[in-house]
N, CA, C and O atoms as CSV, one atom per row, in Angstrom:
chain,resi,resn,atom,element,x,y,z
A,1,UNK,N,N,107.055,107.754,107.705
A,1,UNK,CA,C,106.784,108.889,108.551
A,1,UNK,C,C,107.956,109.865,108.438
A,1,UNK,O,O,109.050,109.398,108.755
A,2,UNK,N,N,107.914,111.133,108.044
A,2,UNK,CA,C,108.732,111.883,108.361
A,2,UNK,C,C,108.726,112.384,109.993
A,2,UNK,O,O,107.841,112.262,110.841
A,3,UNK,N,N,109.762,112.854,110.060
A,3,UNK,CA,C,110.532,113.083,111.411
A,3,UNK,C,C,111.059,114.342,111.187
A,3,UNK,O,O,111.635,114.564,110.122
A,4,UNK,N,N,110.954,115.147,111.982
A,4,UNK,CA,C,111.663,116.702,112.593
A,4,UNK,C,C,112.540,116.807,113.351
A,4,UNK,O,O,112.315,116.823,114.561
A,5,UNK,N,N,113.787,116.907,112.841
A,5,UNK,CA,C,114.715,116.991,113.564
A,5,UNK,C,C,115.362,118.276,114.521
A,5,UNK,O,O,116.486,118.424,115.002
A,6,UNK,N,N,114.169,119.099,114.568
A,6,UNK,CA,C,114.344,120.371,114.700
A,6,UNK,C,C,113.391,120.941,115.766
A,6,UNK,O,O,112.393,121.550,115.381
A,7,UNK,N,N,113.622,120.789,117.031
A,7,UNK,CA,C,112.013,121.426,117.875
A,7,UNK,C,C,111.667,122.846,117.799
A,7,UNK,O,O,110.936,123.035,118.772
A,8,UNK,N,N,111.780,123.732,117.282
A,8,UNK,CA,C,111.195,124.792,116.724
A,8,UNK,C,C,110.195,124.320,115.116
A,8,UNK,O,O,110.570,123.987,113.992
A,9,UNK,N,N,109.241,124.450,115.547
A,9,UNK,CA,C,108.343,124.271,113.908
A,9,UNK,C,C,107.552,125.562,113.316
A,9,UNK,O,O,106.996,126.417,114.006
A,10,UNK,N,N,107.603,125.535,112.156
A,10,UNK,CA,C,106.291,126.859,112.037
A,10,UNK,C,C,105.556,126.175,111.052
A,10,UNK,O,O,105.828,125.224,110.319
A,11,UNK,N,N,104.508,126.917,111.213
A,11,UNK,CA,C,102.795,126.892,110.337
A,11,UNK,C,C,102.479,128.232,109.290
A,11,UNK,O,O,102.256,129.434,109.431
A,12,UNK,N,N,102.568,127.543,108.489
A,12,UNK,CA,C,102.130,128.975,106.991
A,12,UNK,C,C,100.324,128.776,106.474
A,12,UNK,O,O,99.802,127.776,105.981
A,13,UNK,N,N,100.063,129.327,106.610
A,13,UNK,CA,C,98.972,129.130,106.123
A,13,UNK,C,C,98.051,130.579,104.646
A,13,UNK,O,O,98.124,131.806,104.582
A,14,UNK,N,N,97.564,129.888,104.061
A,14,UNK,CA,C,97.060,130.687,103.211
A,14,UNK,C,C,95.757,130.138,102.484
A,14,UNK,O,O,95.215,129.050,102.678
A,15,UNK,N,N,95.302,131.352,101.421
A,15,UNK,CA,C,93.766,130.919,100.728
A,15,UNK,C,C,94.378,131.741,99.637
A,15,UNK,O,O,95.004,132.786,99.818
A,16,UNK,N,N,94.053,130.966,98.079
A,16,UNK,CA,C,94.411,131.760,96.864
A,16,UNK,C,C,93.546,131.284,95.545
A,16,UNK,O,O,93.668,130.221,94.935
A,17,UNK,N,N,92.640,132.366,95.277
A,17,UNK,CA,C,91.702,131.849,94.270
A,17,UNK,C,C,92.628,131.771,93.440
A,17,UNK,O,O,93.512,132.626,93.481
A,18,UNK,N,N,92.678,130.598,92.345
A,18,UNK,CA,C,93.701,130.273,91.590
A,18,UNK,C,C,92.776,130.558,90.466
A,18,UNK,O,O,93.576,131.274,89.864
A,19,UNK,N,N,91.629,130.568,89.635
A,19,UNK,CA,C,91.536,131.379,88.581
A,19,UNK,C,C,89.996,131.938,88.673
A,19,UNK,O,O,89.243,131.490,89.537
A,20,UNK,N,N,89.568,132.934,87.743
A,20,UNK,CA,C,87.890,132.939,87.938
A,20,UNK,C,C,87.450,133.178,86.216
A,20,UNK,O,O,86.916,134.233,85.876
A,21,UNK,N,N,87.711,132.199,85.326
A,21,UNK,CA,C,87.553,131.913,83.930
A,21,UNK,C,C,86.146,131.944,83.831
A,21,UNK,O,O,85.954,131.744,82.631
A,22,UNK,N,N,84.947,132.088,84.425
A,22,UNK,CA,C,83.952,132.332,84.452
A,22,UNK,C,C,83.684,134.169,83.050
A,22,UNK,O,O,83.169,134.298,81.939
A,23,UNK,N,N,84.528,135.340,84.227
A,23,UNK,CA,C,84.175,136.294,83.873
A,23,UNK,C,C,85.003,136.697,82.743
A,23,UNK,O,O,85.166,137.911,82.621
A,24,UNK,N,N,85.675,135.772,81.714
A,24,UNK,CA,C,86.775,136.356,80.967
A,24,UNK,C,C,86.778,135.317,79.644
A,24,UNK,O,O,87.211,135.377,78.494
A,25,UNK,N,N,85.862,134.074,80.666
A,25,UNK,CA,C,85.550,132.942,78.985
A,25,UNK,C,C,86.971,132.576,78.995
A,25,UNK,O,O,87.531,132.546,77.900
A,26,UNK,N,N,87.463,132.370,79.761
A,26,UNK,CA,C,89.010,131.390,80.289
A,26,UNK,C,C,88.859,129.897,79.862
A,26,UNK,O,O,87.757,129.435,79.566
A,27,UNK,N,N,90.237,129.008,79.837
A,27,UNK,CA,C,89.994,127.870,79.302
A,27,UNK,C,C,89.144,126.955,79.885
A,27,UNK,O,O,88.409,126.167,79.290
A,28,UNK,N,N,89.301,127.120,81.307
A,28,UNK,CA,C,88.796,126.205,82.293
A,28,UNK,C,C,87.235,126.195,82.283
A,28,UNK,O,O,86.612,125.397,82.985
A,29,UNK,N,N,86.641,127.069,81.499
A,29,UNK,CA,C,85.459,127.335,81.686
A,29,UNK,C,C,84.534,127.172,80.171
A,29,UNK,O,O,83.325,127.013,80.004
A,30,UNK,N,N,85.696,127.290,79.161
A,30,UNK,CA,C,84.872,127.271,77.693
A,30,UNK,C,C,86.336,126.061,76.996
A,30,UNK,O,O,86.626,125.951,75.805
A,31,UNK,N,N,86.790,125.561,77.781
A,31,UNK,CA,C,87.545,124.466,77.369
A,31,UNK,C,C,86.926,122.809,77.438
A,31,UNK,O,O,85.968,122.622,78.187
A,32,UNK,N,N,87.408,121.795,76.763
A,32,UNK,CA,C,87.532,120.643,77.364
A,32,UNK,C,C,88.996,119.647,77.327
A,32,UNK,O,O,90.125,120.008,76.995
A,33,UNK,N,N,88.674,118.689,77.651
A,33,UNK,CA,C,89.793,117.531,77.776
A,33,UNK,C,C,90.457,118.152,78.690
A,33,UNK,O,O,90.106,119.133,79.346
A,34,UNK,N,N,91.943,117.252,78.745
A,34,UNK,CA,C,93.046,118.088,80.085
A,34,UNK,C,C,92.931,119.211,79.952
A,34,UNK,O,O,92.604,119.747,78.893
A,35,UNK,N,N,93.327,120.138,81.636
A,35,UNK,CA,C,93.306,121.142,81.383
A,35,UNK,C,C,93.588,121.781,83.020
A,35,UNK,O,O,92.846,121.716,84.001
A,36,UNK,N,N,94.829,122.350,82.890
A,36,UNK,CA,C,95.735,122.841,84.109
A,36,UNK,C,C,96.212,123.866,84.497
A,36,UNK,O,O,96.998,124.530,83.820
A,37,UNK,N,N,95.589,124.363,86.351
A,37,UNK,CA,C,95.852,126.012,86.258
A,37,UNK,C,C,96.991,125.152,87.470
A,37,UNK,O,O,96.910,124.095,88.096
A,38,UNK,N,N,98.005,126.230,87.374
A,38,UNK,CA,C,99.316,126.404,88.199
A,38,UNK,C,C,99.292,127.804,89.030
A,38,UNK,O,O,99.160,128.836,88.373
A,39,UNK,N,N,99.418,127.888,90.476
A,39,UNK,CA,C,99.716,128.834,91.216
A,39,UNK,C,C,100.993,129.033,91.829
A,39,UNK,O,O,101.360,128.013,92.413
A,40,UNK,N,N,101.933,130.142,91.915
A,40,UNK,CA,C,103.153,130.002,92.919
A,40,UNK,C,C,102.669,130.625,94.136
A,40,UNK,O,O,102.009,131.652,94.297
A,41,UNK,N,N,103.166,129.737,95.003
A,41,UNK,CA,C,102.355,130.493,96.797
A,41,UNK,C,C,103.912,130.669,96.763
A,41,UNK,O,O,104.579,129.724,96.344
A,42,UNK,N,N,104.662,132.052,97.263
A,42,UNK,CA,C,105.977,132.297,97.907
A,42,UNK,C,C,105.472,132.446,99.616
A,42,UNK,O,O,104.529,133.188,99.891
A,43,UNK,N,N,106.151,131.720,100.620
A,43,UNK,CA,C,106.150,131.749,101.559
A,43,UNK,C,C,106.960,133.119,102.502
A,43,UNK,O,O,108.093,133.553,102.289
A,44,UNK,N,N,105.870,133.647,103.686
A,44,UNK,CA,C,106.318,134.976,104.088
A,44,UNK,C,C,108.035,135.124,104.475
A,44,UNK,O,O,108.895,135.998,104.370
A,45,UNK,N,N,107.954,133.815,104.945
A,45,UNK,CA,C,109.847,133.677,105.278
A,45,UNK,C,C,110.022,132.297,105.298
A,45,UNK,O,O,109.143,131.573,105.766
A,46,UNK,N,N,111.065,131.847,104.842
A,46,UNK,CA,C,111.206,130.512,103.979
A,46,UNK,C,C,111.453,129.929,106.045
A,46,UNK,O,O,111.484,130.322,107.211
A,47,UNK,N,N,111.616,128.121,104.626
A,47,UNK,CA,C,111.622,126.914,105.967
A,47,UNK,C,C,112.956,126.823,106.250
A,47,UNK,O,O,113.781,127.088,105.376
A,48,UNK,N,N,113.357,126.410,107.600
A,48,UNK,CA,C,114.794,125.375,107.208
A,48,UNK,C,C,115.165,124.138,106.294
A,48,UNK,O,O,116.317,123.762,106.074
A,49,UNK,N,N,114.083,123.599,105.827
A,49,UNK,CA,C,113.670,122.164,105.530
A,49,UNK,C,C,112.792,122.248,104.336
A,49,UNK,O,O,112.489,123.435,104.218
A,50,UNK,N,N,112.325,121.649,103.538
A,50,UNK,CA,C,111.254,121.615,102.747
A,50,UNK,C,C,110.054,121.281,103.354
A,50,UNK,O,O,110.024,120.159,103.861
A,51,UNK,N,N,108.718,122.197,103.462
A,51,UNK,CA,C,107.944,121.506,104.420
A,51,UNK,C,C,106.739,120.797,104.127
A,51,UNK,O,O,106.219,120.890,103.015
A,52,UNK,N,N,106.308,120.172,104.942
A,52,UNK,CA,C,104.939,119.369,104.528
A,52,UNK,C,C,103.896,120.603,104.252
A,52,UNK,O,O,103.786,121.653,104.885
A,53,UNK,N,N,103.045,120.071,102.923
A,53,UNK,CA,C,102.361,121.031,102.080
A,53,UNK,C,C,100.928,119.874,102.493
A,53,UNK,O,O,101.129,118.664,102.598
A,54,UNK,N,N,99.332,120.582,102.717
A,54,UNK,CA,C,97.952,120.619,102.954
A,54,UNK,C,C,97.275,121.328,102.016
A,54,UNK,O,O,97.328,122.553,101.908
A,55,UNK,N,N,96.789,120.765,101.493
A,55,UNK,CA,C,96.084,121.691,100.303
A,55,UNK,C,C,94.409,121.073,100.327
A,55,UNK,O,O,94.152,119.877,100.465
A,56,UNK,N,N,93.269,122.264,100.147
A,56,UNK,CA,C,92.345,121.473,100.016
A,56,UNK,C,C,91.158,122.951,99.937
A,56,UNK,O,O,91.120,123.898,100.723
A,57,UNK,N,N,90.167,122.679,98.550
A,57,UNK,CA,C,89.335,123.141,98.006
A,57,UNK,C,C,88.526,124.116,98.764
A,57,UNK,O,O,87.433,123.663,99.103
A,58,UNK,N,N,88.766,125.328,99.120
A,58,UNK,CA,C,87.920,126.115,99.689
A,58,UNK,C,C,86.543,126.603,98.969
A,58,UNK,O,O,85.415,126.655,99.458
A,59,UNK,N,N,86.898,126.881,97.905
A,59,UNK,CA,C,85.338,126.934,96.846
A,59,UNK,C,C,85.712,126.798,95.893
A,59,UNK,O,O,86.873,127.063,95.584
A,60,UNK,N,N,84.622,126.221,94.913
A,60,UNK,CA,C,84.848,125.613,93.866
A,60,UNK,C,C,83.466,126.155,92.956
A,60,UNK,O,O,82.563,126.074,93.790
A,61,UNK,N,N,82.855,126.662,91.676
A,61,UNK,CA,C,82.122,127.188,91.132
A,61,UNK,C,C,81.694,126.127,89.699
A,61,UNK,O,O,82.053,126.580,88.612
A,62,UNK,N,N,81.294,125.388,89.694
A,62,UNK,CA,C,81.225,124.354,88.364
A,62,UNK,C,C,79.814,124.427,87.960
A,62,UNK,O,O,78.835,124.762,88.627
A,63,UNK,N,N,79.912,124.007,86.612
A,63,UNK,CA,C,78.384,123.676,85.517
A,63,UNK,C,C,77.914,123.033,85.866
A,63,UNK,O,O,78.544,122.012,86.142
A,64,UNK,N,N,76.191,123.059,86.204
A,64,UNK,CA,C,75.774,121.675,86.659
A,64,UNK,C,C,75.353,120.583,85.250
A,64,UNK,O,O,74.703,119.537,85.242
A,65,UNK,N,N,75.976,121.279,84.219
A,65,UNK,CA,C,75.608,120.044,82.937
A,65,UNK,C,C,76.250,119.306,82.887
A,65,UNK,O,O,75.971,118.523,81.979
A,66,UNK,N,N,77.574,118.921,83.740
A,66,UNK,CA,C,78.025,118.079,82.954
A,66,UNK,C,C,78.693,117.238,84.498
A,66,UNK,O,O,78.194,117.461,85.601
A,67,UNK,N,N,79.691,116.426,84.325
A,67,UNK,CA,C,80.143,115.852,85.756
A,67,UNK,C,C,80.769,117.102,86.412
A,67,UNK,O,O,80.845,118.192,85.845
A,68,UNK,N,N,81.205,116.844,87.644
A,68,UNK,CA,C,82.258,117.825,88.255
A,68,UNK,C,C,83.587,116.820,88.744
A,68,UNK,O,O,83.731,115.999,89.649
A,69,UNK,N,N,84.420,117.315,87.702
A,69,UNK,CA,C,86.084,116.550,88.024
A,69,UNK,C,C,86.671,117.763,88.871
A,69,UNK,O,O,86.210,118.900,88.777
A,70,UNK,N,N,87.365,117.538,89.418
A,70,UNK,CA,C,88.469,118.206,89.822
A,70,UNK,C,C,89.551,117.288,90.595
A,70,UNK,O,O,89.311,116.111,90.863
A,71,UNK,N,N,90.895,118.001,90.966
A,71,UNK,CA,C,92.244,117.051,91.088
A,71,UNK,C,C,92.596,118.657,91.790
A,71,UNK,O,O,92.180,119.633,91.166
A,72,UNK,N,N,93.126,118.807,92.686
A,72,UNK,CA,C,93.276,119.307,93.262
A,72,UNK,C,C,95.129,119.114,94.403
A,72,UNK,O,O,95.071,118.959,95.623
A,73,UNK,N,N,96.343,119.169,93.730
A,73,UNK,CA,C,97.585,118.921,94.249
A,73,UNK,C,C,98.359,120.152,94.629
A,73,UNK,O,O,97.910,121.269,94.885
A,74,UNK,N,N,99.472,119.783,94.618
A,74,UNK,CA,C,100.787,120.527,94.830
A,74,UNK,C,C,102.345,119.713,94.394
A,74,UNK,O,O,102.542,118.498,94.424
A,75,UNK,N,N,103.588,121.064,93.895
A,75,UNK,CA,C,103.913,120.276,93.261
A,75,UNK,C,C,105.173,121.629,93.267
A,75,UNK,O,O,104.823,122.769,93.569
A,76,UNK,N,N,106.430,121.351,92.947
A,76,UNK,CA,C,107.758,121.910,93.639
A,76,UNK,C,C,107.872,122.815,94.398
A,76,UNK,O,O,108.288,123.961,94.223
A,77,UNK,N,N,107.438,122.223,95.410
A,77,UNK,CA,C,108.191,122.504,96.858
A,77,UNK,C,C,109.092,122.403,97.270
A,77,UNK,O,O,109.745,121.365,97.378
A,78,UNK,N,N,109.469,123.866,97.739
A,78,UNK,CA,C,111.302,124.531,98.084
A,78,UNK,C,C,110.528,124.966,99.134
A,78,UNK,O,O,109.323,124.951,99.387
A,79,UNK,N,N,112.264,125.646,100.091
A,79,UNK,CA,C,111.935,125.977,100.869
A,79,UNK,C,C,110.999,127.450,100.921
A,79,UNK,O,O,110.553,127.860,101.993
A,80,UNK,N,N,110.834,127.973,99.984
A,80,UNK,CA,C,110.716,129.299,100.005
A,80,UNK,C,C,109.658,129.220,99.389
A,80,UNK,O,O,109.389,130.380,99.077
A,81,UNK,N,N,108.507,128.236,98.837
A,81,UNK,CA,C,107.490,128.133,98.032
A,81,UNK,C,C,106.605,126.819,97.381
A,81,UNK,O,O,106.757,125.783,98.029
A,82,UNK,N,N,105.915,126.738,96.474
A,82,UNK,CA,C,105.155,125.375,96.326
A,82,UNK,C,C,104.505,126.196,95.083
A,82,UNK,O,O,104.307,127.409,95.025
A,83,UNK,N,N,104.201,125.105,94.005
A,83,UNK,CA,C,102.959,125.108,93.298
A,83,UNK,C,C,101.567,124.720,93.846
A,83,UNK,O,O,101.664,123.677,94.493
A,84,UNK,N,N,100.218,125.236,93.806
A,84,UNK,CA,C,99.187,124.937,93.903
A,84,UNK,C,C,98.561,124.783,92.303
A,84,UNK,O,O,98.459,125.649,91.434
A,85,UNK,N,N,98.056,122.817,92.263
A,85,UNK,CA,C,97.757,122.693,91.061
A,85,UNK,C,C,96.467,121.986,91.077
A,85,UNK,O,O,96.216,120.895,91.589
A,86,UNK,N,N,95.562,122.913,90.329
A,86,UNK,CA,C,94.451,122.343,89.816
A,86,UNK,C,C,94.580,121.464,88.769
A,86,UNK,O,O,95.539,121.408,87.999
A,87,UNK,N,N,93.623,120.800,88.755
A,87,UNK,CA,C,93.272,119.755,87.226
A,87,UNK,C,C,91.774,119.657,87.004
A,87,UNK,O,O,90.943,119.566,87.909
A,88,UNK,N,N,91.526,119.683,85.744
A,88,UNK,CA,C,90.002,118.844,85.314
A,88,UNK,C,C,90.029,118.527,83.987
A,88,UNK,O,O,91.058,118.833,83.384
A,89,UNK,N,N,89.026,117.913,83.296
A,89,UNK,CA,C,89.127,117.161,82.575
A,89,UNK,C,C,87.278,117.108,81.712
A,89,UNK,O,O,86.254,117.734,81.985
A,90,UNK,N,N,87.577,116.072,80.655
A,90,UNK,CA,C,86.404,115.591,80.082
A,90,UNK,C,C,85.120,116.999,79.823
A,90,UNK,O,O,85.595,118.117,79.623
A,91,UNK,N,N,83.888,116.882,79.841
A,91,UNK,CA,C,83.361,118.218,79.630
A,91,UNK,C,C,82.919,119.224,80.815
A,91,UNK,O,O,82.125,120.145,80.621
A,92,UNK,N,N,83.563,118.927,82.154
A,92,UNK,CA,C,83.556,119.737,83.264
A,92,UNK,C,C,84.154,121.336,83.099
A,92,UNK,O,O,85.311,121.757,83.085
A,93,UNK,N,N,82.815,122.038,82.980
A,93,UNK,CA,C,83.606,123.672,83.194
A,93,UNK,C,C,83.417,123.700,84.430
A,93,UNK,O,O,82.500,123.270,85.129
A,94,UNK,N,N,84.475,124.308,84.685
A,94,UNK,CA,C,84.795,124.960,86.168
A,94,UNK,C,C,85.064,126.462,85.709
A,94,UNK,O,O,85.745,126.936,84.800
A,95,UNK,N,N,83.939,127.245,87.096
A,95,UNK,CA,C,83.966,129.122,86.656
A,95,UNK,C,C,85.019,129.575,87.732
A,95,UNK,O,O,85.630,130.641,87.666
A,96,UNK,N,N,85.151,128.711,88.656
A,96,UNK,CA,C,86.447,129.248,89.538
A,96,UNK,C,C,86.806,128.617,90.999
A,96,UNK,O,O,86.135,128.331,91.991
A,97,UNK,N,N,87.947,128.550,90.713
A,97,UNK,CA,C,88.504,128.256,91.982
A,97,UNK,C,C,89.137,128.794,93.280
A,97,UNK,O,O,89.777,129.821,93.055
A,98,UNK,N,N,89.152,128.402,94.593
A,98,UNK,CA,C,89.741,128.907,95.331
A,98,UNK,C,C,90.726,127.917,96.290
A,98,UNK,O,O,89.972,127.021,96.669
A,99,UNK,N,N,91.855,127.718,96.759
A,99,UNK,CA,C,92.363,126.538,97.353
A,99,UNK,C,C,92.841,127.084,98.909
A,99,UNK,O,O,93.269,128.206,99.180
A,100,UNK,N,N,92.733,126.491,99.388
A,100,UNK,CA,C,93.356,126.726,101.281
A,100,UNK,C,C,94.540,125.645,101.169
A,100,UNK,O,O,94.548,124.543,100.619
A,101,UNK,N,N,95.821,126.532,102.078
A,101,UNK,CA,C,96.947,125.378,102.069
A,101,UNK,C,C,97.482,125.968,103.339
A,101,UNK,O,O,97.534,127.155,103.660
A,102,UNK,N,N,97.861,124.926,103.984
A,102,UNK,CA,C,98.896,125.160,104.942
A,102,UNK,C,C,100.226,124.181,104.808
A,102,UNK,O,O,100.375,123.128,104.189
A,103,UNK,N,N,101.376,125.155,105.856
A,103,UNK,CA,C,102.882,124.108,105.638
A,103,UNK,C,C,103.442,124.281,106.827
A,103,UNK,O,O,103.593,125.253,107.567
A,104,UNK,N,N,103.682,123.309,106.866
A,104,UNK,CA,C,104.422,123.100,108.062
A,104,UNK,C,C,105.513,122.223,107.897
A,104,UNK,O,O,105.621,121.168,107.271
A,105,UNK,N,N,106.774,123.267,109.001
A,105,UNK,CA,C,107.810,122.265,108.652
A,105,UNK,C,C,108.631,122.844,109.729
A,105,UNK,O,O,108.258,123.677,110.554
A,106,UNK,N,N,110.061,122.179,109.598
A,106,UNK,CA,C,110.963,123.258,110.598
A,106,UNK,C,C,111.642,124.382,109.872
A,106,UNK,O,O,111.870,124.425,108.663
A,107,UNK,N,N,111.977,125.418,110.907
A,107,UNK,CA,C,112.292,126.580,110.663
A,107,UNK,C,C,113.986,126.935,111.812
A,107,UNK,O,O,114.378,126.233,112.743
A,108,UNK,N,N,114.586,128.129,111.313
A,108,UNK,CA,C,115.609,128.329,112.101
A,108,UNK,C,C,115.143,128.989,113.644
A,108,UNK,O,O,114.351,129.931,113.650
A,109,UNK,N,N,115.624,128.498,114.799
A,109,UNK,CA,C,115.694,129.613,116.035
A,109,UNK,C,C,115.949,130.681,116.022
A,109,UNK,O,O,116.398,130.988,114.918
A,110,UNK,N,N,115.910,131.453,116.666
A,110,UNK,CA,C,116.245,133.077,116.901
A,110,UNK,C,C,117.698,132.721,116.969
A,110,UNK,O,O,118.205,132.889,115.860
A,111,UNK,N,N,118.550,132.295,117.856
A,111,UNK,CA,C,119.377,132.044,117.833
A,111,UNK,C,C,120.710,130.980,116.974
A,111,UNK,O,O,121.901,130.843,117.252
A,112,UNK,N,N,120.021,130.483,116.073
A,112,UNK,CA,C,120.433,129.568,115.287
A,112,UNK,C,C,121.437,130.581,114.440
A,112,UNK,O,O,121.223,131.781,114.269
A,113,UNK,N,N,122.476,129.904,113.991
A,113,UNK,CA,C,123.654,130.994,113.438
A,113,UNK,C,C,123.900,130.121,112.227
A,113,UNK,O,O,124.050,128.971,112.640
A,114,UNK,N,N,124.028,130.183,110.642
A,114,UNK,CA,C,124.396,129.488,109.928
A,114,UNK,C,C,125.677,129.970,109.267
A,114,UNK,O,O,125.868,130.923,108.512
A,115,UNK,N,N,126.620,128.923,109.826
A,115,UNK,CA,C,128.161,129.083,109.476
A,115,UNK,C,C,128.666,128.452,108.211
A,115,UNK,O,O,128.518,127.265,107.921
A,116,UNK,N,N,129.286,129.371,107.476
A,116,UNK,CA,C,130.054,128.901,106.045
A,116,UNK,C,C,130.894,128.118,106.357
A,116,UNK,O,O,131.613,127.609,105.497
C-alpha cells in the first residue's frame, strides 16, 4: 500500500485520443504483429511526489475481422508527466483510440516553502 505523507492531495484528470490511423492508413490500422502508440500527458502543475496514474479505454474503434487485442498502460512517470501506452498485436487493426487517465498524488500547500 502506498501511503501519503502529505494531507493536501490533488486529482489531474484528462481524455487523449492517442491516434486515429484509420484516416491516414497508420500502422495500427494497416499493420500487424507488435505494435506501439506512446502519448506524453504533461501535467497542468506538477506533483510533490510521483503520483498514482488510472488509465482506462474511453473509446476504442477496431475491425470486426479479426480478434480485438488491446493492452492498454502507462509508463515514466515524473512528477510533471506520464506516458500513455497502447499495445496490440497479431492481425487486430485498431482505427483509433482514445484513453481517460487520472493522478493522484500529493502536491505542495499554499504555504509550503521549499528551502535550499
Amino acid at each position: 500500500m502506498r501511503r501519503l505523507s502529505n494531507h493536501v492531495i490533488g486529482i489531474q484528470q484528462g481524455s487523449r485520443v492517442m491516434f486515429s490511423d484509420f484516416e491516414d492508413g497508420g500502422q495500427m490500422w494497416t499493420g500487424s504483429g507488435p505494435r506501439e502508440a506512446r502519448v506524453r500527458v504533461e501535467f497542468e502543475e506538477p506533483f510533490k511526489t510521483v503520483p498514482a496514474i488510472l488509465t482506462g479505454l474511453a473509446m476504442f474503434d477496431m475491425d470486426e475481422g479479426s480478434n480485438q487485442r488491446a493492452d492498454l498502460s502507462h509508463g515514466n512517470v515524473t512528477v510533471t508527466g506520464f506516458d500513455l501506452v497502447f499495445r496490440t498485436w497479431g492481425d487486430t487493426r485498431v482505427a483509433r483510440v482514445r484513453a481517460d487517465w487520472t493522478a493522484i498524488g500529493e502536491i505542495r500547500a499554499e504555504d509550503e516553502w521549499e528551502v535550499y
